[in-house]
C-alpha positions as CSV (number, residue, x, y, z in Angstrom):
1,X,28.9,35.9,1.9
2,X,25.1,35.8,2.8
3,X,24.7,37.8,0.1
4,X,26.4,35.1,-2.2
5,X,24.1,32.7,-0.3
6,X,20.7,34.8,-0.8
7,X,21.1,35.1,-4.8
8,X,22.4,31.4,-5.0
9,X,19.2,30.0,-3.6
10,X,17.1,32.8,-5.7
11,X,18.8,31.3,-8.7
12,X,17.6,27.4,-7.4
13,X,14.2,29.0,-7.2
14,X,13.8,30.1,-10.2
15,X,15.2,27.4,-12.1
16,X,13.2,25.3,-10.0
17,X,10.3,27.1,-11.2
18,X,11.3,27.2,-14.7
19,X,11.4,23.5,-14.9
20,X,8.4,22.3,-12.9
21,X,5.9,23.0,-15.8
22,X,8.3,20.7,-18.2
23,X,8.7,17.7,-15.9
24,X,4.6,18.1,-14.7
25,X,3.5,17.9,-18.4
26,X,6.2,14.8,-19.0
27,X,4.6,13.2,-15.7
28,X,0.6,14.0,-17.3
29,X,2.0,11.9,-20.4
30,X,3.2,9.2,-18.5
31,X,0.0,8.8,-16.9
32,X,-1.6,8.5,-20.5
33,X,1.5,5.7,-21.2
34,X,0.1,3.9,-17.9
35,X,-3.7,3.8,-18.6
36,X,-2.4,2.6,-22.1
37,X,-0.2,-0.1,-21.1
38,X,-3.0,-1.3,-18.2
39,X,-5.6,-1.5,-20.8
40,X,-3.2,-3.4,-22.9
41,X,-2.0,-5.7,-20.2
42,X,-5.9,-6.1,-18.6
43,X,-7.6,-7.4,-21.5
44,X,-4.5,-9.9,-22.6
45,X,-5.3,-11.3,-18.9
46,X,-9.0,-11.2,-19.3
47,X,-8.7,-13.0,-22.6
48,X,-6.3,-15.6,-21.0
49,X,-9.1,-16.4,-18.7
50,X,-11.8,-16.2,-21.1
51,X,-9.5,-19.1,-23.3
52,X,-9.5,-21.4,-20.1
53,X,-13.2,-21.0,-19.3
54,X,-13.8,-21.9,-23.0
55,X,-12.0,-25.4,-21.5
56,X,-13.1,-25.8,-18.3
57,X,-16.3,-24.9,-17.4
58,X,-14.8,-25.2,-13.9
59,X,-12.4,-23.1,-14.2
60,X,-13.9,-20.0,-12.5
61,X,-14.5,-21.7,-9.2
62,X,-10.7,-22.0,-9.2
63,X,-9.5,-19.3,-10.5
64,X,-11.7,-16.5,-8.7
65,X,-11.1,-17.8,-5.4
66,X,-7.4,-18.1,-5.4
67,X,-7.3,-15.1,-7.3
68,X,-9.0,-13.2,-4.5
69,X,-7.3,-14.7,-1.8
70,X,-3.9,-14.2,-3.1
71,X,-4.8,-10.5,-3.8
72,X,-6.3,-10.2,-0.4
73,X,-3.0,-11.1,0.9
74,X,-1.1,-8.7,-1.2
75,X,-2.8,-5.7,-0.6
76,X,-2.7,-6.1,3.1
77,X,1.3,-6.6,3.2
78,X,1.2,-3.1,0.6
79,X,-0.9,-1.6,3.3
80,X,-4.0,1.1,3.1
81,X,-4.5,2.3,0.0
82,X,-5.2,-0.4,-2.0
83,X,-8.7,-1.6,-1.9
84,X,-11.2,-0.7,-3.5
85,X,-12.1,1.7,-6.9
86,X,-9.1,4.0,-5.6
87,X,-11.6,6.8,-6.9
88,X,-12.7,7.3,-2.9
89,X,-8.8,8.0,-1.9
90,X,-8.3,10.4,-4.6
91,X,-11.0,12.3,-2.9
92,X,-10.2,11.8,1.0
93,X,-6.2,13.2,-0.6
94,X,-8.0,16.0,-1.7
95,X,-9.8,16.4,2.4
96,X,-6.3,16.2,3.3
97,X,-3.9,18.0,1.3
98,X,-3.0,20.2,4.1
99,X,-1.0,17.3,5.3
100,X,1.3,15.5,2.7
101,X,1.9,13.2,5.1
102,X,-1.5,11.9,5.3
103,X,-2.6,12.4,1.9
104,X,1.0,10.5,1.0
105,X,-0.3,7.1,2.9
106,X,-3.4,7.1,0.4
107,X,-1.9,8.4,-3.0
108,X,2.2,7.0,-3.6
109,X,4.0,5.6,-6.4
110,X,3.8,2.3,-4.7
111,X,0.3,2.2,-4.2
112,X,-0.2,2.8,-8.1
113,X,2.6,-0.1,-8.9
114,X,0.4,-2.2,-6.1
115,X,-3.0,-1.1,-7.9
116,X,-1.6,-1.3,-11.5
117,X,-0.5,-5.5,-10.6
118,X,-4.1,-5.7,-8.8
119,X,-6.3,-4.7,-11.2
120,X,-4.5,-7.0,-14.4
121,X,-4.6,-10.0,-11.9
122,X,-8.5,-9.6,-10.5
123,X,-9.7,-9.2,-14.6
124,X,-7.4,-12.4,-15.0
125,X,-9.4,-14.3,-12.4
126,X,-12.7,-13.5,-13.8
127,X,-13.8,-10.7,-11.1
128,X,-16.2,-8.2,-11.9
129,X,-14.6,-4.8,-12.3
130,X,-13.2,-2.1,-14.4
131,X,-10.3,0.1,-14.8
132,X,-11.2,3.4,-14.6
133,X,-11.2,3.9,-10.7
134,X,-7.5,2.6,-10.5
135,X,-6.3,5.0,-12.8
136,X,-7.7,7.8,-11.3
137,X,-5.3,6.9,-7.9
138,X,-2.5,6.2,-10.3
139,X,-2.3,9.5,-12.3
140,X,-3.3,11.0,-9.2
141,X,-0.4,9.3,-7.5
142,X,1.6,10.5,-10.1
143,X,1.3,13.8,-10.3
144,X,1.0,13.9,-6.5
145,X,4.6,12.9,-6.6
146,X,5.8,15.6,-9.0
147,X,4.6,17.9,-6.3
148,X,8.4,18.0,-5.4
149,X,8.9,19.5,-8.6
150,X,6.9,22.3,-7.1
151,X,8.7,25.6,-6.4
152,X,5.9,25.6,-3.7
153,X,4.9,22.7,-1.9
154,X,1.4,23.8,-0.3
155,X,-2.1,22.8,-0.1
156,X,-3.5,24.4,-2.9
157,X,-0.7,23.3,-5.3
158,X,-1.1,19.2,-3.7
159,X,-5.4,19.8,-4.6
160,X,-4.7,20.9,-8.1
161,X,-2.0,18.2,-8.8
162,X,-4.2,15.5,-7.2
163,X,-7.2,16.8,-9.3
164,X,-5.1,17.1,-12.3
165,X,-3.8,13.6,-11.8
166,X,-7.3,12.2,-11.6
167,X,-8.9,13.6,-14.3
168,X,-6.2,12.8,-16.4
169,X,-6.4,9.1,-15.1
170,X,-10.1,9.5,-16.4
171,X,-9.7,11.1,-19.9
172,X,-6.5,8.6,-21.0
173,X,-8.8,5.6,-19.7
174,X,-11.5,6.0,-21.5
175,X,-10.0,8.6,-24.2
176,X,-12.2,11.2,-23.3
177,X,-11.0,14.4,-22.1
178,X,-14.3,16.5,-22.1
179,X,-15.2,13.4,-19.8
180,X,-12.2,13.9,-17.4
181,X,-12.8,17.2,-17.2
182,X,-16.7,17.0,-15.9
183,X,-15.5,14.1,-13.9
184,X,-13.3,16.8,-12.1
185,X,-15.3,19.5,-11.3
186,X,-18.6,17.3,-10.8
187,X,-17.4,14.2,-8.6
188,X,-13.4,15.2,-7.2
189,X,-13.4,18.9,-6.5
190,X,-17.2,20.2,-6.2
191,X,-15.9,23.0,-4.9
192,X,-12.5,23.0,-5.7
193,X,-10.9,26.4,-6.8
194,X,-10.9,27.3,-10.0
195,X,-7.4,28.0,-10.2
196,X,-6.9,24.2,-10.7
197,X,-8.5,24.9,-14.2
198,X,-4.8,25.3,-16.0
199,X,-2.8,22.7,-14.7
200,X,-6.5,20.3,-14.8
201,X,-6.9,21.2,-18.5
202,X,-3.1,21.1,-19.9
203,X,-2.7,17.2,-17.5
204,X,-6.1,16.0,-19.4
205,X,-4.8,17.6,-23.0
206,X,-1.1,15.5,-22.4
207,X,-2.4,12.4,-21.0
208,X,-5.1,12.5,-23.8
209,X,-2.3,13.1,-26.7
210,X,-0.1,10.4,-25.1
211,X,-3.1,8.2,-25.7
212,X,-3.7,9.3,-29.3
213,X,-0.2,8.9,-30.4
214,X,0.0,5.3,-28.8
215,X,-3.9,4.1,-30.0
216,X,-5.4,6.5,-32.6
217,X,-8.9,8.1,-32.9
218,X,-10.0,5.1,-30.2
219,X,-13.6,5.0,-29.6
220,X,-14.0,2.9,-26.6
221,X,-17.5,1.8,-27.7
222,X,-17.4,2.0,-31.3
223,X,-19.8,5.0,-33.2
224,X,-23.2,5.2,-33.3
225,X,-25.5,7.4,-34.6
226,X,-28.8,8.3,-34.6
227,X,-32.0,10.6,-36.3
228,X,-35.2,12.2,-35.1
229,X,-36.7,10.3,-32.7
230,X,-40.6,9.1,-32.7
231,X,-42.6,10.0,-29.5
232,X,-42.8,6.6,-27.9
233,X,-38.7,6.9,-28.0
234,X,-38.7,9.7,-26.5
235,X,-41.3,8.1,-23.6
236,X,-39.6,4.5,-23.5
237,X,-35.7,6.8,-22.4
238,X,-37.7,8.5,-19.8
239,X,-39.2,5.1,-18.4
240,X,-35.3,3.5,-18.9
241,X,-33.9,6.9,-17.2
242,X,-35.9,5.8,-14.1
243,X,-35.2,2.3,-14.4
244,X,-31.7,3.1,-14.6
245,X,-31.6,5.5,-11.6
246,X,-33.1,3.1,-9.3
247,X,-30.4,0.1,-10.3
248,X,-27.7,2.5,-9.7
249,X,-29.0,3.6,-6.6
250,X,-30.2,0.4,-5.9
251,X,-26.5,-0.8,-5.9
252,X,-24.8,2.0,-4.2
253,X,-27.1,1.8,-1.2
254,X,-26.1,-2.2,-1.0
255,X,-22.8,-1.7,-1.3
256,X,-22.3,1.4,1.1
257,X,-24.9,0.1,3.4
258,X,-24.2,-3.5,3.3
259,X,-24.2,-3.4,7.7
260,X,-28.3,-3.1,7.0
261,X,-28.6,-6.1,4.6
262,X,-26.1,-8.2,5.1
263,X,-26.7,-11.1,7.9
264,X,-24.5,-11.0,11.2
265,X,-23.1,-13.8,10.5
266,X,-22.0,-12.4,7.4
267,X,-20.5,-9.3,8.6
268,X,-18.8,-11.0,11.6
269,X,-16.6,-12.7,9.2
270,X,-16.1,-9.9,6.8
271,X,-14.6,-8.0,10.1
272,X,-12.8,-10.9,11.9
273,X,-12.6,-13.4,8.7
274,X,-11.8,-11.2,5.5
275,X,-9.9,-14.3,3.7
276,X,-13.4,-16.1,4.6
277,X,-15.5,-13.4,2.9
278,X,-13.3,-12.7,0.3
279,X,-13.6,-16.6,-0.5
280,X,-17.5,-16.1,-0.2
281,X,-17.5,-13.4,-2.9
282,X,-15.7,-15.1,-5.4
283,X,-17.8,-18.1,-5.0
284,X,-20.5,-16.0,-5.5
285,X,-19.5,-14.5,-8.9
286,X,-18.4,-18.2,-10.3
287,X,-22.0,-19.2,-9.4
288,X,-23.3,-15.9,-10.6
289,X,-21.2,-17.2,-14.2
290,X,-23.3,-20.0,-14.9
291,X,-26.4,-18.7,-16.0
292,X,-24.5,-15.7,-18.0
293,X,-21.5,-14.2,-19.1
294,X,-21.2,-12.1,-16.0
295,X,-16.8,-12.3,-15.9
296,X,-14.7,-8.8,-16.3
297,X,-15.7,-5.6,-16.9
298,X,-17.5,-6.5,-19.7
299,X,-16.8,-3.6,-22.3
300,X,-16.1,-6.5,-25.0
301,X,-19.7,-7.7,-24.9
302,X,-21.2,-4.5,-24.2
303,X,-19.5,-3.7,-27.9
304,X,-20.9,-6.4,-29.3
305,X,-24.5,-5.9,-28.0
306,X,-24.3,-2.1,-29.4
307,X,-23.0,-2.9,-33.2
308,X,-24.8,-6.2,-33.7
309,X,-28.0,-7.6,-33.0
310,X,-26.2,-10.3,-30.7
311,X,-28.6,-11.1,-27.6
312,X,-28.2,-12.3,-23.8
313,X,-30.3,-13.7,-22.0
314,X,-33.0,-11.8,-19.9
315,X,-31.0,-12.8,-16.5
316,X,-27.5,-11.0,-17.9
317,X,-28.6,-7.7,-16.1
318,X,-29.1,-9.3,-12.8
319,X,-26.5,-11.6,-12.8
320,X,-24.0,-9.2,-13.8
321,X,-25.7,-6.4,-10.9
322,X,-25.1,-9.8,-8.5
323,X,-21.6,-10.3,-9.5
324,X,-20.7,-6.4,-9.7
325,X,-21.6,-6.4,-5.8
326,X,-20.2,-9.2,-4.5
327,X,-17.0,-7.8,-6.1
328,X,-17.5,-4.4,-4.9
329,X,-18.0,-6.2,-1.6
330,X,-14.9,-8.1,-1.4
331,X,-13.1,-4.7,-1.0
332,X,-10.8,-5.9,-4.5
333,X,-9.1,-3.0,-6.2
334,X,-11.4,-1.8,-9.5
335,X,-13.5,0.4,-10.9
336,X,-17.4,0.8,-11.1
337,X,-17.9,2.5,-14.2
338,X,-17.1,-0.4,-17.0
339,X,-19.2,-2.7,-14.9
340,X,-22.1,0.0,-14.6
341,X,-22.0,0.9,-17.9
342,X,-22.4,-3.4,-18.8
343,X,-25.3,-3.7,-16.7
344,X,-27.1,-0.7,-18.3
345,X,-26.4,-2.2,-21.8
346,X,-28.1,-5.8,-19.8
347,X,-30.7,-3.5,-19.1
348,X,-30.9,-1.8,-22.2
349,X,-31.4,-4.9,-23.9
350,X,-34.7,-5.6,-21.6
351,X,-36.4,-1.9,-23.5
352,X,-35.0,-2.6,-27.6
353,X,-37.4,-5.9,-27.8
354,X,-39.8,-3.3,-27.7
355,X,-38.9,-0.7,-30.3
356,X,-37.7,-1.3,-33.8
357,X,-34.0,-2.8,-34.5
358,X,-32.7,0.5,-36.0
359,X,-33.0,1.9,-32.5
360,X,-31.3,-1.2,-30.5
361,X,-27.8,1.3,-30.0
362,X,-29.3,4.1,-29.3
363,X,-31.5,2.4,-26.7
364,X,-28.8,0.3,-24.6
365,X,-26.4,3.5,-24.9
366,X,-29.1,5.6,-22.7
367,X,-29.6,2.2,-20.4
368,X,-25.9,2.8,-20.0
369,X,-25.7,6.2,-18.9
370,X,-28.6,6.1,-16.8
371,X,-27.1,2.9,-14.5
372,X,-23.9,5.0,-14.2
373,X,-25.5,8.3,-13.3
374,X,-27.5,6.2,-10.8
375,X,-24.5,5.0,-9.1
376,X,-22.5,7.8,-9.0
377,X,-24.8,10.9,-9.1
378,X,-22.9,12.3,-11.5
379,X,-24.9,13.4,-14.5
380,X,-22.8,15.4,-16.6
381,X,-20.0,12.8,-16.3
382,X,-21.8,9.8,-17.2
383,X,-23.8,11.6,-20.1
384,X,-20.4,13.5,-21.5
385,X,-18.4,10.1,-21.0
386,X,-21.2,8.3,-23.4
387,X,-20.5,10.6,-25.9
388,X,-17.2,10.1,-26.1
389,X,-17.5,7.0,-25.6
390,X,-19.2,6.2,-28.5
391,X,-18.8,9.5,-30.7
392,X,-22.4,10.1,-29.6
393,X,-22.8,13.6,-30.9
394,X,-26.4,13.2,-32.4
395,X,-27.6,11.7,-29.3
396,X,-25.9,13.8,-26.5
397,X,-29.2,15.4,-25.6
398,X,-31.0,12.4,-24.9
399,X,-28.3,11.1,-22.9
400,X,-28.1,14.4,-21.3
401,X,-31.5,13.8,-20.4
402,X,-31.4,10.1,-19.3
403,X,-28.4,10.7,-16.8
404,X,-29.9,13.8,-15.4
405,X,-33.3,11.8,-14.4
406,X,-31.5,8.8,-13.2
407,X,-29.5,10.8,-10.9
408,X,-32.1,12.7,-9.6
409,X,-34.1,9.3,-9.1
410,X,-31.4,7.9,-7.1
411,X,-31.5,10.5,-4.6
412,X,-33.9,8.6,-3.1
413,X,-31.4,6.6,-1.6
414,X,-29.7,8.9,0.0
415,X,-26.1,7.8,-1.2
416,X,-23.2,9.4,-2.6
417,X,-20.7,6.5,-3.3
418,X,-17.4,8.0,-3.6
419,X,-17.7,11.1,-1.2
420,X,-19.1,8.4,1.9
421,X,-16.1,5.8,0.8
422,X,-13.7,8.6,1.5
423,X,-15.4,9.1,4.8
424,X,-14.5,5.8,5.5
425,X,-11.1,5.5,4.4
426,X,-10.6,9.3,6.3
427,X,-12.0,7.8,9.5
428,X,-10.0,4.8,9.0
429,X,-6.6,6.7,8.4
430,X,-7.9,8.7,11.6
431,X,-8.0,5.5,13.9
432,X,-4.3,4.4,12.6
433,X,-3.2,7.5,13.7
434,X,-0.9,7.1,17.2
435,X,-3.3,7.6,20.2
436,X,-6.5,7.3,18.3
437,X,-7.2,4.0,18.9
438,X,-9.7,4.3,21.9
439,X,-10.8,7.0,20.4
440,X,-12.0,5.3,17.4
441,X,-12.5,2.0,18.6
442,X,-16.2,1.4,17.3
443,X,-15.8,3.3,13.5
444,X,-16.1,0.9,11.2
445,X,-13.3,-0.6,9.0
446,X,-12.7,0.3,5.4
């Protein structure tokens, strides 16, 4: 009889094993289907708000505030997990894949249903964000959860899932697996083992197809192109490169260090009030509205701005870094690279009234990378998501270039934006903890 019982739960084993590559690859798909269906569902609900801005000027100072209170109050009854990019609990999972427990409260199927609802209702009250950050914690969500799948259930199998998850969040967003990849190994893992490399490269190449099949040969920005490039080109990307490096710095120090800046008053109700300074940020974005079309992520216009010779007004950039903030500030579920990559076109648009019209995309595409490799200090991502983005191939080296400047410039600030958000949410998660209360009575909230 124990013999009986021994091969019986061999043979569970292996067909356990047997089946868990199947039922991961189906789950990497499915996370292609979701980034699919929220890109779908985001910009119907950006474009309903966009229709009732068109008839009431008004409208925003309505909409963004009740749409930020009444998210407020959803995420806290969902719990932790929920504010924010979603990027920074993707990466404190990874800290704490030794305990599924803990890495469980930050990456769950019902945090990406909570995220997935957040994100389509803050683009449909006009707040300034994008998607990408909230499907990196729903395909890593999502492939965290297949972990049961597993034939073993251990650290190193939870890290690659979580890393495969996210990265394949990041490719089906923005249809750029190369992207994914680099976003992987450069802002998740650093470190991470290599043996994540399989399962990291197969979740992109499923999510990626899933998103092929359902929207074609999608380029998120539309192609551009470009030839050899004059010497005062070559000098204007280097002066944009530093511009570019000191925004994004610029705006992760405000946001991460917003205890130096902020007045006490301020940050007395963002601890004791948040309905109070979630109100505040919204107001601020509606007001930040009137002098430019600051509202959503703002791929649309950034389109426009690359393939015509539309124009904004000289006040876009700022208004849009303004609104961007007080968003990021709010704590709102969304992601930072959409809106990065809209006020680096803003930007952009400051350096091609200096250089001849033929050069406009090429111009506002480097604006672009540089703002994002300045917030995120991650060069090779922002430069290889570009390309993708906009089928870049004959430009890659200057954006190469542009994103590795700008991230070295905003060194100076001595931020890294995700890695010290997952501090927080880790030291958080610490103090809910039972019997860590005194202990971590003074860290600061999330």
């Amino acid at each position: 009889m124990p013999n009986s019982t021994h091969r019986h739960r061999i043979r569970l084993s292996s067909g356990k094993r047997r089946g868990a590559p199947l039922l991961i690859w189906i789950t990497a798909a499915g996370i292609g289907l979701a980034a699919v269906l929220l890109g779908l569902s985001s910009a119907w609900s950006f474009r309903l708000f966009e229709s009732l801005c068109e008839r009431w000027w008004w409208w925003p100072f309505l909409a963004l505030p009740a749409g930020g209170l009444a998210i407020t109050w959803a995420m806290r009854r969902v719990g932790p997990g929920t504010e924010g990019s979603g990027i920074q609990q993707a990466v404190a999972a990874l800290r704490v894949a030794d305990s599924p427990e803990r890495a469980g409260v930050l990456l769950s199927l019902r945090l990406a249903a909570a995220k997935f609802l957040a994100i389509i209702a803050g683009l449909g009250s006009g707040f300034v964000l994008g998607l990408e950050g909230p499907t990196v914690q729903v395909g890593a969500s999502m492939l965290y959860a297949a972990r049961r799948f597993e034939p073993r259930d251990n650290a190193v199998t939870r890290r690659q899932l979580i890393l495969a998850g996210g990265s394949a969040g990041i490719a089906a967003a923005f249809n750029a697996p190369l992207a994914g990849l680099m976003f992987a190994f450069e802002e998740l893992a650093h470190s991470m083992e290599w043996r994540a490399s399989g399962k990291l490269v197969l979740a992109v190449v499923f999510a990626g197809a899933t998103t092929y099949c359902l929207r074609g040969d999608h380029v998120f920005f539309g192609s551009i192109a470009s030839g050899p490039q004059p010497l005062f080109l070559l000098a204007l990307i280097a002066v944009m490169a530093v511009c570019g490096g000191l925004i994004g710095g610029a705006f992760s120090w405000l946001a991460i260090r917003s205890y130096k800046w902020l007045p006490k008053p301020i940050l007395r109700l963002q601890q004791r009030r948040p309905y109070v300074f979630v109100l505040l940020c919204a107001l601020t974005v509606a007001v930040a509205g009137l002098g430019a079309p600051i509202f959503g992520s703002g791929s649309e216009l950034t389109f426009e701005l690359l393939h015509s010779q539309k124009q904004v007004s000289w006040l876009y950039a700022p208004l849009k870094f303004v609104g961007f903030l007080a968003t990021s500030l709010s704590g709102l579920p969304g992601g930072i690279f959409t809106p990065s990559l809209s006020v680096g076109a803003g930007m952009g648009t400051w350096f091609a009234a200096l250089a001849d019209p033929a050069w406009r995309p090429e111009i506002l595409a480097v604006g672009m990378t540089a703002v994002l490799a300045g917030v995120t200090r991650a060069p090779l991502t922002s430069a290889f998501i570009m390309i993708e983005m906009t089928a870049g191939r004959t430009i890659s080296l200057e954006l190469l270039l542009a994103a590795m400047l700008a991230a070295h410039v905003a060194r100076l600030f001595h931020v890294r934006f995700y890695h010290q958000l997952a501090d927080r949410v880790l030291r958080a998660l610490e103090r809910r903890e039972p019997g860590s209360a005194e202990k971590n009575d003074q860290i600061e909230a999330v």
